[in-house]
Every structure is written in C-alpha cells, then in structure tokens.
N, C-alpha and C positions, 0 to 999 in steps of 0.2 A: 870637663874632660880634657885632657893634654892631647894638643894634636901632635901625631905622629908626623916624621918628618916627610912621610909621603904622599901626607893628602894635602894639594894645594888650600893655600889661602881663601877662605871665604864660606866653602861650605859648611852646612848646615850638618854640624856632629849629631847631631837629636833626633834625627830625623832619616828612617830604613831607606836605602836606596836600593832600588829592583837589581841594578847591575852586581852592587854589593853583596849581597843576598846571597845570586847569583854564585858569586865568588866564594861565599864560605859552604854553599851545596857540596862544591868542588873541590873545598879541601884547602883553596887558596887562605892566604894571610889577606889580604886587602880591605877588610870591613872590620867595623865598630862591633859594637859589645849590643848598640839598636839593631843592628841589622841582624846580629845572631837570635838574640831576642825574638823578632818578628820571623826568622828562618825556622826557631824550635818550636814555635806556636803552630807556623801552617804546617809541621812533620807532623803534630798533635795528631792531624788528621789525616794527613798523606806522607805515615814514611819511608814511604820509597819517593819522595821529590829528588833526592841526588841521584838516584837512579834514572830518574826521567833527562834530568839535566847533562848526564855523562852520556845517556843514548842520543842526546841530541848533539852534544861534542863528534861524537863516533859517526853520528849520519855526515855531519858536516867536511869531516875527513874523507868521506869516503867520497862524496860529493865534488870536494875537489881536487882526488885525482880524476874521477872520471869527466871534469871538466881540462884540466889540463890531456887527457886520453884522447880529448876533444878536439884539439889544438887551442881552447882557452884559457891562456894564463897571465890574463887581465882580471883583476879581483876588486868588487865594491862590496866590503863589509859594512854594512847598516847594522846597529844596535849591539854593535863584536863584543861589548863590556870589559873586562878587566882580563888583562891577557896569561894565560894557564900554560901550561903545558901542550905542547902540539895546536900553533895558534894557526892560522892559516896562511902568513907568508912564508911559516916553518913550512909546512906539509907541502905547500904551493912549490917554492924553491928547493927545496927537498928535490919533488919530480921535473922542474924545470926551471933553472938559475936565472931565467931571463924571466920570470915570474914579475908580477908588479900587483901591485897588492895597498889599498888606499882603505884605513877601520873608519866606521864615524861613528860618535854615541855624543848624546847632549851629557854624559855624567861626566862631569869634573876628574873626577878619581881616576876612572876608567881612559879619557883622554891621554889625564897627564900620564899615567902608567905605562901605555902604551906609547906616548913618546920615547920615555925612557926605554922602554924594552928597544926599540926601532931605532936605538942612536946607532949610526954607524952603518947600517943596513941599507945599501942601495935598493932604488926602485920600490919605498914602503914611505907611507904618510899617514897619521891619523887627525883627524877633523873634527871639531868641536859642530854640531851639529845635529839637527832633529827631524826623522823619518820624516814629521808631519811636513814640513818644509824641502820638498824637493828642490828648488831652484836654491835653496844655501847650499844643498850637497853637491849638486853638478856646475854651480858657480863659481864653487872653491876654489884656492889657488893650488893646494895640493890636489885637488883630482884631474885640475888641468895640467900640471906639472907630471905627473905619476901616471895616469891612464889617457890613452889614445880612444878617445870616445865612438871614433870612427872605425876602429877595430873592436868584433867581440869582447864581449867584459862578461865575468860570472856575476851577475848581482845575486849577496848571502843576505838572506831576508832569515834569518835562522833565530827564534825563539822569541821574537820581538811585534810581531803585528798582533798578537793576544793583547798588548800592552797599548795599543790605539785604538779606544774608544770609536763606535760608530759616528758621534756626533763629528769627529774629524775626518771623516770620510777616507780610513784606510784604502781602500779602494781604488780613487781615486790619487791618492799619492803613488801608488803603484802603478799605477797605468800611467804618470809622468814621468817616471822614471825607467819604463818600460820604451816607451815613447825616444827618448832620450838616449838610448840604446841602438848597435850597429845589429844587423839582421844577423843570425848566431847568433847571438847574446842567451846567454841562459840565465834562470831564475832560481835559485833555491832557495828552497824555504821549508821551515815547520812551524806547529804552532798548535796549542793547547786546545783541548778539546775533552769534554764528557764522555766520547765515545772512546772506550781502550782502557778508564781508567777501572784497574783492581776494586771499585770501595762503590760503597751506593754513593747516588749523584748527591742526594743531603749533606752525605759524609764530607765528598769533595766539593760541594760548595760552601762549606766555615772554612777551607783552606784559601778558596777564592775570595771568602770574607774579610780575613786576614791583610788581602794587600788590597781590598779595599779601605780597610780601616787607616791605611799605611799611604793612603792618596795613591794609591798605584792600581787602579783596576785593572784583575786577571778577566779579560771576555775572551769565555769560553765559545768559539763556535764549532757548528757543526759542519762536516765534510764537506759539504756542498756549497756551506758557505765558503768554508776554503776554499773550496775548488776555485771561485771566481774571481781571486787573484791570479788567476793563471792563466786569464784571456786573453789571446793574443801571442798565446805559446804552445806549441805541440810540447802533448808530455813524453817524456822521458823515461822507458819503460822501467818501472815496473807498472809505474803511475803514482796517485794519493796515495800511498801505503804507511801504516803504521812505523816509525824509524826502522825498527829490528829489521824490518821486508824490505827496506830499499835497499839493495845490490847488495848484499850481505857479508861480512869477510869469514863469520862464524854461523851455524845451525840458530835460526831464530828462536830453535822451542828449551836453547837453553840460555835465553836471556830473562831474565828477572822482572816480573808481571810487569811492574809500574813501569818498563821500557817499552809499552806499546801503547800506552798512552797520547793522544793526540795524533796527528799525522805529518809525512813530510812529503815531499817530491822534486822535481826537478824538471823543469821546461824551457824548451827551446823557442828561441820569436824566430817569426816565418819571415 
C-alpha cells in the first residue's frame, strides 16, 4: 500500500486504528482502506455508529461553551483523534481568544495531523501520549508550556475510556489526573454503553466484536459504572444523561435513535 503523504513514517498501514475509524464515521479523509473495512463491518450491525460519533462531537461543543460560560478556558483533550470540523480550540477560542487548549492521543496519525492543523495557532499543543499513563501527560513539555495547572482546566475525556480495558485500571488513571487538577477543574466525558443502544445487545455485541478482532476492545459499561469516574466531582446538571439530554441546543426527540446511545456528563471537583 502507498503511503500517503500524511501519515507519518512508521506506522503500521494493515492494521484499523480506533482514531482512524473514528475519522472515516465522520466523514473525514484521514484513514486507510483497513480502517474502512473494519468501519463497514461493525455498521454491519450498528448503522447508526456515525450517528452515535457526531452526537458525541455535538455533546463535546456544547460542553465547552458551558465550560468556558464557566470561566474555564484551559482545555486537556485526552484521546481528541484526528481533527474534524468544529475541534475544540475552534469552538473554545471562538467563545474566548485567550482559550488554551493542549490534544493528547498515543495515534501517530492523529498527532501528526493535529500538529499540522495547530501550526501558527497560539496557545494550542498536541502530545504524543497515552490516557493509561498520566504522569507522560502532565509531564509534558507542551502541557507545561500551554496550561497553568494551577488555574482550572476542562479535562475532555470524550469517547475514549470505553477503549481502556479494566485490567489497566481506568479508574484509577482518572483519579490522577483529577488529583492533578486546580479546584474548578471540570471533567467531561462519554462513553459507550449497552443501555440507549437501538438494536438487541447480541446485535450490538458483533459490533464490539469487531474491534475486538482489530486489537481495540470496545468495554461496554454500565451507568454506574460510569458514574465512578466522576468521584470527586459534583455533577453538572443535567447529570449522566444520554448526549442528546445534556443541555441541549435542539428538541432531543428529533435526534436519531443511535444518538442516545451510551451516556455523557460533566462534573465539577470540589
């Protein structure tokens, strides 16, 4: 396969990557011909997945104006992927120019991508680095340069803690980097789940099969389980709610079933 001239050196062409995926749900250019491949397999069984992925975009917007509404416009994007349309130093600096906004994702692609969108763009950095590893993220030289740790920060935890396995103690990585965090500090986050989805759970589990097969475990948890990422943060009303219900900019009963799929929220540390 011919590498295009935008995916850095090294990586592995043969091989679906979650972020890349990610990016052709959404319409983007940025993925291989495997990654589409493994994208048209799991629609096999859940075609509404760009639906699900576009309401998570939409919550994420919405998420940070009301954190800049906040007075928070210190931004840590964990697992941001491959940058789209309406990214979040756009929408961030959009509502406040003094915005600061640091992405991190371990994918190559997504990295380099997002350097390039960011050349020129004060007060923005993206970071080669992995959720499971807090202390590379808050070590960095870009998050020390870019964010004032000591001042509120929105940490965007948005579609990506499904993708951390229990054996590595997501949990646990959150709560370091909650830890890590100035008092105001808000959390947002969503994340896959069985409850919300359109299709029987058999149906939706050969879609989670899929990026199993792909080395990428989809763990599906439940609410409650979610919920316990959020300890050590008053929630942010509406509370766990399904995307479409968090603060909404349109009527939620004319969004498109697969959009209430999993849940998201928003919480504030005490």
């Amino acid at each position: 396969m011919e590498r295009p001239a935008w995916a850095p050196p090294g990586i592995d062409l043969s091989m679906p990557s979650v972020s890349r995926i990610y990016d052709y749900y959404l319409g983007g250019s940025h993925n291989f011909e495997v990654d589409r491949e493994a994208a048209r397999k799991a629609m096999e069984f859940m075609p509404g997945l760009p639906k699900i992925m576009q309401a998570n975009r939409a919550f994420m917007r919405r998420a940070v104006h009301h954190a800049v509404g906040e007075g928070v416009t210190q931004f840590l994007d964990i697992g941001s992927g491959i940058p789209t349309f309406g990214n979040v130093h756009e929408v961030a600096q959009q509502a406040s120019p003094d915005a600061a906004v640091v992405y991190v994702d371990h994918d190559p692609v997504a990295v380099a991508h997002s350097r390039s969108v960011l050349e020129g763009t004060e007060r923005t950095a993206a970071v080669a680095a992995d959720l499971r590893k807090p202390r590379d993220i808050l070590g960095s030289p870009e998050v020390a340069s870019v964010l004032d740790l000591d001042r509120p920060v929105a940490l965007l935890l948005v579609a990506v803690l499904h993708f951390v396995e229990d054996a590595y103690d997501p949990y646990a990585a959150v709560a370091e980097l909650r830890d890590a965090l100035a008092p105001g500090s808000l959390v947002v986050l969503s994340h896959a789940s069985y409850e919300g989805i359109p299709v029987p759970p058999e149906q939706a589990g050969r879609t989670v099969g899929v990026y199993k097969d792909i080395r990428n475990p989809l763990i599906m948890r439940s609410r409650d389980e979610i919920a316990r990422f959020f300890e050590g943060y008053d929630m942010v009303e509406p509370g766990l709610v399904p995307m479409p219900h968090w603060r909404p900019d349109t009527a939620p009963e004319e969004e498109d079933p697969y959009s209430f799929s999993g849940f998201a929220g928003v919480g504030r540390k005490l």
